[in-house]
C-alpha positions, 0 to 999 in steps of 0.5 A, spaced: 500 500 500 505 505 502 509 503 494 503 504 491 502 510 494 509 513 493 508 512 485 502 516 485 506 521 489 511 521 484 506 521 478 503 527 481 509 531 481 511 528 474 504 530 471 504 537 475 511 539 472 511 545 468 516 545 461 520 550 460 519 554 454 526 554 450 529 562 448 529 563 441 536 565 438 535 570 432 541 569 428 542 575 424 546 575 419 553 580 419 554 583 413 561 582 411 566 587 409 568 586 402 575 589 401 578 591 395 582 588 391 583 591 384 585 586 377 592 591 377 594 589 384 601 587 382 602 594 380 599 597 385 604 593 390 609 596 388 606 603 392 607 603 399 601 605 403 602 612 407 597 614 411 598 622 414 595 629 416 600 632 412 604 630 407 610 634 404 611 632 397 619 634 395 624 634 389 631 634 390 638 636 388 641 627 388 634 624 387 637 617 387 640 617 396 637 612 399 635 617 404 631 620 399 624 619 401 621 619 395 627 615 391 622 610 390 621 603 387 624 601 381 617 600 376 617 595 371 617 595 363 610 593 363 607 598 368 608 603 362 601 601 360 598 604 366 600 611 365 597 616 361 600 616 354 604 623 355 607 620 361 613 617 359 617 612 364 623 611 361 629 614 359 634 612 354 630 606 352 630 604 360 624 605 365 627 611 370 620 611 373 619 609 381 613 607 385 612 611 391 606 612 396 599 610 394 594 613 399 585 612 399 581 618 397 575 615 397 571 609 395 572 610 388 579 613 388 586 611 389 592 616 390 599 614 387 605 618 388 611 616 383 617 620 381 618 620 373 622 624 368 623 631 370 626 637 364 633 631 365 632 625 370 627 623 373 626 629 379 619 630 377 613 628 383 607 626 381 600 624 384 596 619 379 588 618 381 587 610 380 579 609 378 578 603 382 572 602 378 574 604 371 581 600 373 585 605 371 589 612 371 584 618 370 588 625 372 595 626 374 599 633 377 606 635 378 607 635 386 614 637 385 621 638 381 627 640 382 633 642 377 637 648 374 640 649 368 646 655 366 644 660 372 636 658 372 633 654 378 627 651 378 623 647 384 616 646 386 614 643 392 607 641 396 603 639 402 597 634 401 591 634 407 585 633 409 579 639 410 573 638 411 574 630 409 576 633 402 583 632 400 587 640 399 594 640 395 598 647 396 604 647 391 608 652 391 612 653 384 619 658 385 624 661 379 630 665 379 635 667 375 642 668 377 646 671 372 653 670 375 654 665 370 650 670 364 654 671 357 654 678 355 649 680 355 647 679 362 639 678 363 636 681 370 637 677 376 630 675 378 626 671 384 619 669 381 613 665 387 607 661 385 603 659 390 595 653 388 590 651 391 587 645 389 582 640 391 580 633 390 572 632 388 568 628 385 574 624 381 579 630 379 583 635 381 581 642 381 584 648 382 580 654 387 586 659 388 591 661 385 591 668 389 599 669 390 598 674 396 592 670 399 595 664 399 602 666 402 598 669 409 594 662 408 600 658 408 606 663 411 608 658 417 609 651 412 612 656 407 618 659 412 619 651 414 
């Protein structure tokens, strides 16, 4: 009698217990981030990825010191393809063109610095904008050069940087004459400065001032370093 009370005990207990309902987990997708990579990336390789609040962009007199910061990479003879036509990357029938820094602009563009053929060698700095879409070079502009020739000199130099999340190019051109070295008839000695602003928007670069008064003030401090 008791066992049998004893399982009608525990076959209460059973029948009275209540299931516990089960937490539903949502599972929510997590949208990948796709990373770019382009069909031309063995180009782009060759360009060291820089990142920076300014950038000072500069020729020089000895463009092949190792402790030159843009003295670059050597480019190969198949990447002429990728430069526009008028840009060449070769001197005396060898490749004289070097890969310096690539930078992001913006989802749709790439900066590339290299330093190609200048008035004599390769001292001119240039910035490319790679397309990412279009996969190809779609504007360029000399950032810097240096050189001279019977009592002239010439050199440009720039500041890349951001404001209000568009990138600004400040480029500074200088000529001057020293007739110290002139034949009869001496020309004038003389100092010339040219100062641009220029501005990275919607796939190309554009140029928003070229006030020289007003651009010195505005850059006075980096100009004087």
């Amino acid at each position: 009698m008791k066992k049998l009370i004893a399982i009608f005990v525990v076959l209460s207990l059973i029948s009275c217990k209540k299931e516990v309902p089960k937490t539903k987990i949502k599972k929510e997708k997590v949208p990948e981030t796709k990373v770019w990579v382009s069909k031309n990336q063995k180009f782009l390789d060759q360009f060291k990825t820089v990142d920076f609040d300014t950038l000072k962009v500069y020729s020089a007199e000895d463009i092949y010191d190792e402790k030159f910061e843009y003295k670059g990479k050597l480019l190969n003879i198949a990447d002429s393809i990728f430069f526009p036509k008028e840009i060449s990357i070769f001197d005396m029938n060898k490749v004289d063109a070097y890969a310096v820094y690539k930078f992001d602009i913006d989802k749709n563009n790439l900066g590339l610095i290299a330093r190609v053929g200048g008035e004599y060698d390769a001292s001119s700095v240039k910035f490319f904008n790679y397309n990412k879409q279009k996969e190809i070079i779609t504007d360029y502009r000399q950032l810097a050069d240096f050189g001279g020739d019977a009592g002239d000199i010439w050199e440009t130099k720039s500041w890349i940087f951001k404001n209000n999340q568009l990138f600004n190019f400040f480029v500074w051109e200088k000529f001057e004459h020293d007739n110290s070295v002139d034949e009869e008839p001496k020309l004038p000695n003389y100092k010339e400065n040219h100062y641009f602003l220029l501005q990275f928007n919607n796939g190309k670069l554009d140029t928003i001032s070229k006030n020289n008064e007003q651009l010195e003030k505005q850059f006075s401090k980096i100009i004087k370093k």
